[in-house]
Backbone as a printed PyTorch tensor [residue, N CA C, xyz], in Angstrom:
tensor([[[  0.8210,  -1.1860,   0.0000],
         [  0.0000,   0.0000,   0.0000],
         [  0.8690,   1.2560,   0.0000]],

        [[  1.7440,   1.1900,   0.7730],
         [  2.9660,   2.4550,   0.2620],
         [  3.6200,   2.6870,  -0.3070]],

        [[  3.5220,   1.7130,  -0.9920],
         [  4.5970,   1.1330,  -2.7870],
         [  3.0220,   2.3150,  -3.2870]],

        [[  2.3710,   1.9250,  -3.4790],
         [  1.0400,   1.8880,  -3.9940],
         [  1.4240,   3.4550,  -4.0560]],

        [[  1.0460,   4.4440,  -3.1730],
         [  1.0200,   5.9480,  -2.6960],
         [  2.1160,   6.6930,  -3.1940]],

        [[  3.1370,   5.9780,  -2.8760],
         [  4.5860,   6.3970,  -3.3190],
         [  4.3030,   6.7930,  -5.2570]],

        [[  3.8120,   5.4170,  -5.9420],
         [  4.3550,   5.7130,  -7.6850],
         [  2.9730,   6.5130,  -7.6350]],

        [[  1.8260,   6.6640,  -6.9420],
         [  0.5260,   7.6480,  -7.7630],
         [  1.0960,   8.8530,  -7.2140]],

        [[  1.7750,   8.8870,  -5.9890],
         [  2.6150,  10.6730,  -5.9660],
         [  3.2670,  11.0810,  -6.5160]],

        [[  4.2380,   9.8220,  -7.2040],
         [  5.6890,  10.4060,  -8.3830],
         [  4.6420,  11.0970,  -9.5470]],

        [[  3.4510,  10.2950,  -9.7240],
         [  3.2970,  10.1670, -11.3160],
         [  2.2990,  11.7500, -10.9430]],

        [[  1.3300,  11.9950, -10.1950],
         [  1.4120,  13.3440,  -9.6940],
         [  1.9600,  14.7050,  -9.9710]],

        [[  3.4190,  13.8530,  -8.9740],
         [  3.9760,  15.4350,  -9.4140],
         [  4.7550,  15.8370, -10.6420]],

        [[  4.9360,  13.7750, -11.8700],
         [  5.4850,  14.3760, -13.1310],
         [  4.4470,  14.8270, -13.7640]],

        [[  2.9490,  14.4430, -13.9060],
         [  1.7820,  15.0960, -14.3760],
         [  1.5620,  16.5510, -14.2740]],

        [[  1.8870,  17.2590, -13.0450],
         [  2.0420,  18.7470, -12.7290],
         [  3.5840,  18.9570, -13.1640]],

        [[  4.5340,  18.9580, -13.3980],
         [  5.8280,  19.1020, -13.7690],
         [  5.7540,  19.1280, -15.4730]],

        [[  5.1360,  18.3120, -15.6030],
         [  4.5820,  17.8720, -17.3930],
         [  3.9270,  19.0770, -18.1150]],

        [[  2.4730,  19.9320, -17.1270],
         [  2.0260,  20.5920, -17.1970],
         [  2.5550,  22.1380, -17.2240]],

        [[  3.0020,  21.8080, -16.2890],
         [  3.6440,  23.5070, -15.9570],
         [  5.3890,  23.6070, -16.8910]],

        [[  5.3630,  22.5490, -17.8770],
         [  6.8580,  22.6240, -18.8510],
         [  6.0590,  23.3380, -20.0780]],

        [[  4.8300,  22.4920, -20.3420],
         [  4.0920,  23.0560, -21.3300],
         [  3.7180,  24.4240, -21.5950]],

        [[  3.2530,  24.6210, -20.0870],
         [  2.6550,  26.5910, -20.4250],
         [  3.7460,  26.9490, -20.1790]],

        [[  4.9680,  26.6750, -19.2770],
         [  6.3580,  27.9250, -19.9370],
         [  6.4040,  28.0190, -20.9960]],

        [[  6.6180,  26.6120, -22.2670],
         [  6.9540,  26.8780, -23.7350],
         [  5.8970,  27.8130, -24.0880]],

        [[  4.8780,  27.6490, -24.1970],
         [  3.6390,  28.6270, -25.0030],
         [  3.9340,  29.9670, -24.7180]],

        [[  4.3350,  30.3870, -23.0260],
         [  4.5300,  31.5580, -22.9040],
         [  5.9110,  32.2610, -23.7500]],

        [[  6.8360,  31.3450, -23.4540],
         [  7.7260,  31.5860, -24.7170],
         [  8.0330,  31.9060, -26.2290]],

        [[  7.1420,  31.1480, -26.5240],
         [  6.4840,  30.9990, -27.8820],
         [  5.8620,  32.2710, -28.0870]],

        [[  5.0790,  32.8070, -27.1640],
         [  4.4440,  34.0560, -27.5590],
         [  5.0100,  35.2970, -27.4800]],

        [[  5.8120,  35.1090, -26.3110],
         [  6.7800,  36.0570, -26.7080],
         [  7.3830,  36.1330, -27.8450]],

        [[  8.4670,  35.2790, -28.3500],
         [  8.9970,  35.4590, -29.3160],
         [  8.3040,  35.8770, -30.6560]],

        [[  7.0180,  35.4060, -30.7960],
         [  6.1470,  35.7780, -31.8460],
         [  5.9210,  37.3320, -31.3170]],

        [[  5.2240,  37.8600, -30.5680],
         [  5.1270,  39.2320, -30.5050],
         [  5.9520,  40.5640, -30.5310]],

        [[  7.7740,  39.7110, -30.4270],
         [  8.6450,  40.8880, -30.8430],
         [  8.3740,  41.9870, -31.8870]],

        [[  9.0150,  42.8020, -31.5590],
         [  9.3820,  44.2540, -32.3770],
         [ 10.3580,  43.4720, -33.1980]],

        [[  9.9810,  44.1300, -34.4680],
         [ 11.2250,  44.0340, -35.0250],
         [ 12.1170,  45.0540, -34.8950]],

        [[ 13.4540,  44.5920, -35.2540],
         [ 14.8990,  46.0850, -35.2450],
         [ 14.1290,  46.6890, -36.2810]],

        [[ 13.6190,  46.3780, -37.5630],
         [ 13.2180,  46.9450, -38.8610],
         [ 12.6890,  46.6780, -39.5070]],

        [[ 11.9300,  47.5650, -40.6460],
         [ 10.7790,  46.9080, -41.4240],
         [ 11.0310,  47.8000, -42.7520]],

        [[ 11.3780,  46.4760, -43.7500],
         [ 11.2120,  47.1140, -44.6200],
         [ 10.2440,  47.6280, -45.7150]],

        [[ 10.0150,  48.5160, -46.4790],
         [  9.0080,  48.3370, -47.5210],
         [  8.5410,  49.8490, -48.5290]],

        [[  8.3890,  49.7960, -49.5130],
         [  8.3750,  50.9370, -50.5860],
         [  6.9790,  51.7250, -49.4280]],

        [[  5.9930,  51.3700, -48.9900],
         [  5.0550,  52.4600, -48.8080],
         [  4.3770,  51.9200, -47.4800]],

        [[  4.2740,  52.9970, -46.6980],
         [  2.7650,  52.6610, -45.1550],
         [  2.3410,  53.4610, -45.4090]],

        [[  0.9260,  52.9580, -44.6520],
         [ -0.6100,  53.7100, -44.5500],
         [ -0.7720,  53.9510, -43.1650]],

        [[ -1.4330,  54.5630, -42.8070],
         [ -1.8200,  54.7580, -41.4970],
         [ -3.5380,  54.2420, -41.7350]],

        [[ -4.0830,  53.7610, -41.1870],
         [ -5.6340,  53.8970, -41.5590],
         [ -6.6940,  53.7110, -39.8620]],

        [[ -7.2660,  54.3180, -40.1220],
         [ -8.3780,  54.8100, -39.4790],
         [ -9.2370,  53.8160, -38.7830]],

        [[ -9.5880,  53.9310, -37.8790],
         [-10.7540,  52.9490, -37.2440],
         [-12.0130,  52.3300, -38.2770]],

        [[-12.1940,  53.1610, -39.0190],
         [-13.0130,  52.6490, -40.4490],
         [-12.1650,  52.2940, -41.7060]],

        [[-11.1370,  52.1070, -41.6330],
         [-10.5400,  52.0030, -42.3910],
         [ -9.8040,  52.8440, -43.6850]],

        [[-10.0200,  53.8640, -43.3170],
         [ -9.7190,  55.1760, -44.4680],
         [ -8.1460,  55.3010, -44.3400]],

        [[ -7.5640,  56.0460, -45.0400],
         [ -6.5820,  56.2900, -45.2530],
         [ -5.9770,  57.4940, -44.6070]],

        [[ -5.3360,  57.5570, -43.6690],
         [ -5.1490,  59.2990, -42.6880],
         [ -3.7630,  59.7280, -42.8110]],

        [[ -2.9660,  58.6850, -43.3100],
         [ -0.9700,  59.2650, -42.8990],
         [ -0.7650,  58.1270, -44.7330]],

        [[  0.0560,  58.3320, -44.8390],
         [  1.3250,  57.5430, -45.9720],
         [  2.7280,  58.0150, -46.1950]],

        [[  3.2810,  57.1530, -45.6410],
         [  4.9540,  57.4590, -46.1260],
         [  5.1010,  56.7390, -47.4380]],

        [[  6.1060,  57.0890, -48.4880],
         [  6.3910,  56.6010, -49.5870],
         [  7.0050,  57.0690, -50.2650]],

        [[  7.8550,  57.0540, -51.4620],
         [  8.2100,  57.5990, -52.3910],
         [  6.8690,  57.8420, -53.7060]],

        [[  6.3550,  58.5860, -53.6940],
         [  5.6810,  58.7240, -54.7240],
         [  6.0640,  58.9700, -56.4680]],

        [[  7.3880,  60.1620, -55.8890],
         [  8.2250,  60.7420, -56.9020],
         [  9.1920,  60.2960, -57.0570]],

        [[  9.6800,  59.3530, -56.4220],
         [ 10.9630,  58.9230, -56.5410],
         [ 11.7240,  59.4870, -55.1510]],

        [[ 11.0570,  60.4060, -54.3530],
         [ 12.0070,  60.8740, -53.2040],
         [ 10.8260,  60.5390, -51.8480]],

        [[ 11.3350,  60.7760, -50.5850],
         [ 10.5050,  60.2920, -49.4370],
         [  9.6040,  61.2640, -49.5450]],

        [[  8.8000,  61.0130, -48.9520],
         [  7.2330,  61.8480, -48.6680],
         [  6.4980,  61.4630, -47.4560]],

        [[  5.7600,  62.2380, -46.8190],
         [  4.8840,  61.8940, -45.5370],
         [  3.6760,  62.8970, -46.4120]],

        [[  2.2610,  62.0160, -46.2240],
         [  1.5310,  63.2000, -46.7690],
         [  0.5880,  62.7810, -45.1430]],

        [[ -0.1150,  63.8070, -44.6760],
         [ -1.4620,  64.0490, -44.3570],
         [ -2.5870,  64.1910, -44.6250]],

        [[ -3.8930,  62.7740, -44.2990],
         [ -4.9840,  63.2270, -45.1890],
         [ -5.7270,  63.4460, -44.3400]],

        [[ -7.1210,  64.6680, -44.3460],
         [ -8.0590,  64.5320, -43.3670],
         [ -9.2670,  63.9900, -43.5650]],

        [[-10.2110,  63.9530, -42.9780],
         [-11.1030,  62.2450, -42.5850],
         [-11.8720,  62.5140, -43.9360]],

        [[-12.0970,  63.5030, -44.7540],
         [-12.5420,  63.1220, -46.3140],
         [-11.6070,  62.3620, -46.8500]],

        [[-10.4140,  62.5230, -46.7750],
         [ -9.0550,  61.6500, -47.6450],
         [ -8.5030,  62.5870, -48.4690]],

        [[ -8.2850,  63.8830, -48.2840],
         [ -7.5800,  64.7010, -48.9450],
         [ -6.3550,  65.4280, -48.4950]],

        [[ -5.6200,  65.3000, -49.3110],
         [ -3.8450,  65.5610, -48.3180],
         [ -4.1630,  66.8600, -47.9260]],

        [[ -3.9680,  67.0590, -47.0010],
         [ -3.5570,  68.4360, -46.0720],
         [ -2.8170,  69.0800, -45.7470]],

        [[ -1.3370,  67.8470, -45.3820],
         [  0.2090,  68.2870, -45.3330],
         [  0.8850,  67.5940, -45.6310]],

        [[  2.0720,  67.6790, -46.2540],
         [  3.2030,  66.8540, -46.3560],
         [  4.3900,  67.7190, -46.1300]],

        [[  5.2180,  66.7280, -45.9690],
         [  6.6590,  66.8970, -45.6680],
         [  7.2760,  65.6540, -46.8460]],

        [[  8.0910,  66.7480, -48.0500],
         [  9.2450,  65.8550, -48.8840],
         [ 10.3160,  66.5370, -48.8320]],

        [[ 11.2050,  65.4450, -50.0300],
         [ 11.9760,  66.2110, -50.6220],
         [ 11.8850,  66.2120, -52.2710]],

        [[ 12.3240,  67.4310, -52.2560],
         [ 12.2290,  67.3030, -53.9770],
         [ 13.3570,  66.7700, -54.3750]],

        [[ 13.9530,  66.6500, -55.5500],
         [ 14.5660,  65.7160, -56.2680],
         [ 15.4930,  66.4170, -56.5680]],

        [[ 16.0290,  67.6250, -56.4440],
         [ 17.6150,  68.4800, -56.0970],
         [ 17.6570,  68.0170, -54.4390]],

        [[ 16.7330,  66.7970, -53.7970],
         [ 16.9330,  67.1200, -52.7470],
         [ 16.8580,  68.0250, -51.2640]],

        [[ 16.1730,  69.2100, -51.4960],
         [ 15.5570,  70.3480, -50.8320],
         [ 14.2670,  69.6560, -49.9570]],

        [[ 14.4610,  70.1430, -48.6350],
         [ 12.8740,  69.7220, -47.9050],
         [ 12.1740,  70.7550, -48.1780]],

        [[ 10.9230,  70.2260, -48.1500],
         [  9.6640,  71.1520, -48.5550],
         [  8.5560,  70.3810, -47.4290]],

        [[  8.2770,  71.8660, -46.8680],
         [  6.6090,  71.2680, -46.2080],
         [  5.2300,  72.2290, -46.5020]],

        [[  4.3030,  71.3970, -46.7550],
         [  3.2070,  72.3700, -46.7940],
         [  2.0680,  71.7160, -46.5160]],

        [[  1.3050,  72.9660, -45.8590],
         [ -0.0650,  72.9350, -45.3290],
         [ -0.8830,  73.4950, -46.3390]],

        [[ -2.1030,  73.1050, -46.2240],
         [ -2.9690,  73.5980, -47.4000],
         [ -4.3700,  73.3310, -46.6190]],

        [[ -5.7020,  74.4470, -47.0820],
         [ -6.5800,  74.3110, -46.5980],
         [ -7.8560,  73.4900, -47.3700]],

        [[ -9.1470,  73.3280, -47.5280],
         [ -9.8520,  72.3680, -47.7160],
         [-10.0500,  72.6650, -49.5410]],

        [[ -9.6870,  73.7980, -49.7960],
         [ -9.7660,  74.2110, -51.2900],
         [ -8.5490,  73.8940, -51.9320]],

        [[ -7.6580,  72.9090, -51.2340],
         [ -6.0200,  73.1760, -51.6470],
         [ -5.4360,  74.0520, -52.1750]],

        [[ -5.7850,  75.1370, -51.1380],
         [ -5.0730,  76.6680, -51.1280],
         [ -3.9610,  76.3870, -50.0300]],

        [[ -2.8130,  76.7230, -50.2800],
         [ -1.3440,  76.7470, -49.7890],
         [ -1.7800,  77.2320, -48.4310]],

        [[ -1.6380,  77.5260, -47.1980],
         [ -1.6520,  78.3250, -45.7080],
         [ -0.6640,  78.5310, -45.8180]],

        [[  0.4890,  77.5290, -45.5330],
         [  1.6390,  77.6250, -45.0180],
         [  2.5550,  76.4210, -46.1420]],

        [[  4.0490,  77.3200, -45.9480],
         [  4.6330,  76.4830, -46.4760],
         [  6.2090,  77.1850, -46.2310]],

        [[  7.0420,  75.8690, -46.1140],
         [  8.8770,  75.9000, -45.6390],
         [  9.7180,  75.0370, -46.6580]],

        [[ 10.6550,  75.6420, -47.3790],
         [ 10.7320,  77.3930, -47.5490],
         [  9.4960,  78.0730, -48.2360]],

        [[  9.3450,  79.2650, -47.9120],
         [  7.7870,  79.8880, -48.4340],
         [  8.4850,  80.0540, -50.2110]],

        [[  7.4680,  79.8360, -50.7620],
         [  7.1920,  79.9550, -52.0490],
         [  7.6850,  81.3840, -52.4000]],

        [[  7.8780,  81.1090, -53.8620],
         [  8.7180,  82.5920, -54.1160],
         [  7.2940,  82.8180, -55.2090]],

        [[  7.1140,  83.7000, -54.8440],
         [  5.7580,  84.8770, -56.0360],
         [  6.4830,  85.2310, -57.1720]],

        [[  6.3510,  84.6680, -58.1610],
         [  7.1690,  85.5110, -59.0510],
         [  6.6930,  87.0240, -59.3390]],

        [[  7.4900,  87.8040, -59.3250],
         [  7.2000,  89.1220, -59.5210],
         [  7.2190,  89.4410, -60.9560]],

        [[  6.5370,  90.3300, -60.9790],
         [  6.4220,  91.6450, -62.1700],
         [  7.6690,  91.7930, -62.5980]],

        [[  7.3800,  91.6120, -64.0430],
         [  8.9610,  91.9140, -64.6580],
         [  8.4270,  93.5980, -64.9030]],

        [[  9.6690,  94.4040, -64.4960],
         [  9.3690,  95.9410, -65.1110],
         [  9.3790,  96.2610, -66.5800]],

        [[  8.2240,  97.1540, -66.6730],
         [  8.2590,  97.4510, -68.5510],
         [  9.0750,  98.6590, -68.6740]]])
């Protein structure tokens, strides 16, 4: 009878030992699946919206980086590039895509004198 008690306690505590090897791995496992990556590569991101719309995009559109801003119609609002001599350019624009603001400010061409 204590032979008996003795192997249903071993087998016990390898049954709980068995158990508790298992959920460490899984917890492991999930970790490693949920890392950050160091980096991600890829020609274009979206940002998108709780409905799914489109609100941010990084990309090369032109061939150079770009961040545009869209607001909740989907129309760019701001970006930040560069142009293709390389120069940053940012601009804000209002719902008529009329310029507000913009760095470096736009040059007006002036009146040639007669």
């Amino acid at each position: 009878m204590n032979r008996y008690r003795t192997v249903v306690l071993v087998l016990i505590v390898a049954f709980f030992g068995f158990l508790s090897g298992v959920a460490l791995m899984e917890t492991h496992a999930l970790q490693r699946r949920s890392r950050i990556p160091e980096s991600v590569d890829a020609r274009r991101f979206r940002l998108l919206d709780q409905d799914g719309n489109v609100r941010a995009e990084l990309g090369m559109p032109f061939g150079e980086p770009a961040l545009f801003l869209y607001d909740s119609k989907g129309k760019a609002r701001a970006w930040i590039l560069l142009e293709r001599e390389g120069n940053a350019r940012i601009m804000f624009v209002d719902p008529e895509d009329q310029a507000v603001w913009t760095a470096p400010p736009t040059q007006n061409p002036q009146p040639k004198p007669e």
